[in-house]
C-alpha positions, 0 to 999 in steps of 0.5 A: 830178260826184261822188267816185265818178266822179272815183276811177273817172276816176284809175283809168282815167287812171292804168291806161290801160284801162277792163279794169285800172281795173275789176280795180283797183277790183272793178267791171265794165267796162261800169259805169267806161264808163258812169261815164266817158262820164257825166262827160265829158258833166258837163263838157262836154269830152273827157277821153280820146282813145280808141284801140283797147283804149287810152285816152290823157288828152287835154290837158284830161284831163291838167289835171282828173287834177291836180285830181282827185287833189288832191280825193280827197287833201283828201277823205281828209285829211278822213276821217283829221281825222274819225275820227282820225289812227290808222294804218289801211288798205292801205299801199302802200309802195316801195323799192328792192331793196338797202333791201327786202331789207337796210335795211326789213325789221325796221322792217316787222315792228316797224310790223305788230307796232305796228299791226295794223290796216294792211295793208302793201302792198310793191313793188320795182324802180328807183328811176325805176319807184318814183319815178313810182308815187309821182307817180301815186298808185299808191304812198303813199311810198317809199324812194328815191335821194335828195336829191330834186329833184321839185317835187311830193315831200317827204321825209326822209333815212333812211339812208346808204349806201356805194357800192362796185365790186365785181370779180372776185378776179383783176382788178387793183386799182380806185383809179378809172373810168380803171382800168376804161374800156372794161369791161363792167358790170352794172346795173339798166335805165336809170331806175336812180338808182344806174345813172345814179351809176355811169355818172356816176362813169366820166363824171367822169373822162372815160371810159365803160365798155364793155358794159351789160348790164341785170340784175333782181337784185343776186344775178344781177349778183354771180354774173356779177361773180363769173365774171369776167364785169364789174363792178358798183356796189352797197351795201355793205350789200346785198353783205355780205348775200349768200352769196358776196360773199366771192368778189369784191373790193369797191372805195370810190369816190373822194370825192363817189360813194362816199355815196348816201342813202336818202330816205322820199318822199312826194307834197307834201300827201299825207303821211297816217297811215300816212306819219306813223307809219313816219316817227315810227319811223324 
């Protein structure tokens, strides 16, 4: 068993398939096959149960994943104690799409201007989507919903965030979710931490809303509110950055939903250069 074998396993488990393993890596199929089979015959058990184009991790698979990762974390710990703690390599970053598009980008630019030898590496989505990238290894931090509540995360509370419901300009005013139970609303899909919020706010007055309709963009959503269509729940900060927030009308929350913060998350251990430099200038 050796390094190679072990970040070719991590890939392969993290991917599902022995074709994106190999497009991730920049190796050839045949030769992460050769390299899988040769491990598991190392150790003497199944790592994988095959099906069809899919591999799935067996349930001591699963266990050797944990292991595995904490090894090339260690390994990489030890690169970074032998040839220094300068920032260096590819970044893989995520956030949330109100924090890329309104919250990081000067802290971006600011970092590349710093530290031209990192080559930042940016994905967006929900904050489920980002969350779990973060877990598997795909993702060395993100900005996420915080506060966290994952065993294997740490982070650092980096910004505060107000939270408003956005109507059309002809709706009635909006003091709470009883004003709107039964309305349609627009929101991220349903592993979207300010999608849980918004719901969680109608909950706590004991109604629901109507209709969900799942978007991809705040932009879409503020187009739809803007017709009249539903309501939404974004930053604020994210709708005083759009063109066209001046045609709906923004509502705070009641005490205890109007304040969401934004945490820097990174896997417990894991924390390498690159983390430490963005944290240090945030």
């Amino acid at each position: 068993m050796d390094l190679t074998q072990l970040e070719i396993f991590k890939a392969v488990a993290e991917e599902g398939s022995i074709s994106a393993a190999a497009a991730r890596l920049h190796r050839v199929p045949s030769n992460l096959t050769t390299r899988i089979k040769q491990l598991e015959a190392d150790l003497g058990v199944q790592l994988f149960i095959r099906e069809k184009l899919r591999l799935r991790l067996s349930v001591t698979g699963w266990t050797f994943l944990d292991y595995a990762r904490r090894i090339l974390e260690l390994v990489e710990e030890a690169r970074d104690a032998a040839v220094g703690t300068e920032p260096r390599g590819v970044f893989t970053l995520g956030a949330l799409e109100s924090t890329a598009a309104v919250r990081i980008p000067p802290l971006l630019a600011a970092f590349h201007q710093r530290y031209p030898a990192v080559e930042l590496d940016l994905t967006t989505g929900p904050s489920g989507d980002i969350v779990d990238a973060v877990l598997a290894g795909r993702l060395s931090a993100a900005f996420v919903d915080g506060p966290l509540g994952h065993p294997l995360l740490d982070g650092v509370a980096v910004y505060d965030e107000e939270m408003v419901v956005i109507a059309p300009k002809s709706h009635r005013p909006i003091s709470c979710a009883r004003d709107v139970a039964g309305e349609s609303i627009y929101a991220f899909r349903s592993n979207c931490s300010y999608r849980r919020h918004f719901e969680n706010w109608f909950a706590a007055d004991e109604v629901s809303p109507g209709k969900i309709f799942e978007m991809e963009s705040y932009h879409g959503m503020l187009a739809c509110v803007t017709a009249g269509a539903g309501l939404a729940l974004v930053p604020r900060s994210m709708l005083e950055s759009m063109p066209g927030s001046v045609n709906v009308d923004a509502y705070a929350l009641k005490e205890g939903f109007g304040q969401l913060q934004t945490w820097l998350i990174w896997r417990k251990g894991a924390r390498a250069a690159n983390v430490t430099a963005l944290q240090g200038m945030l």
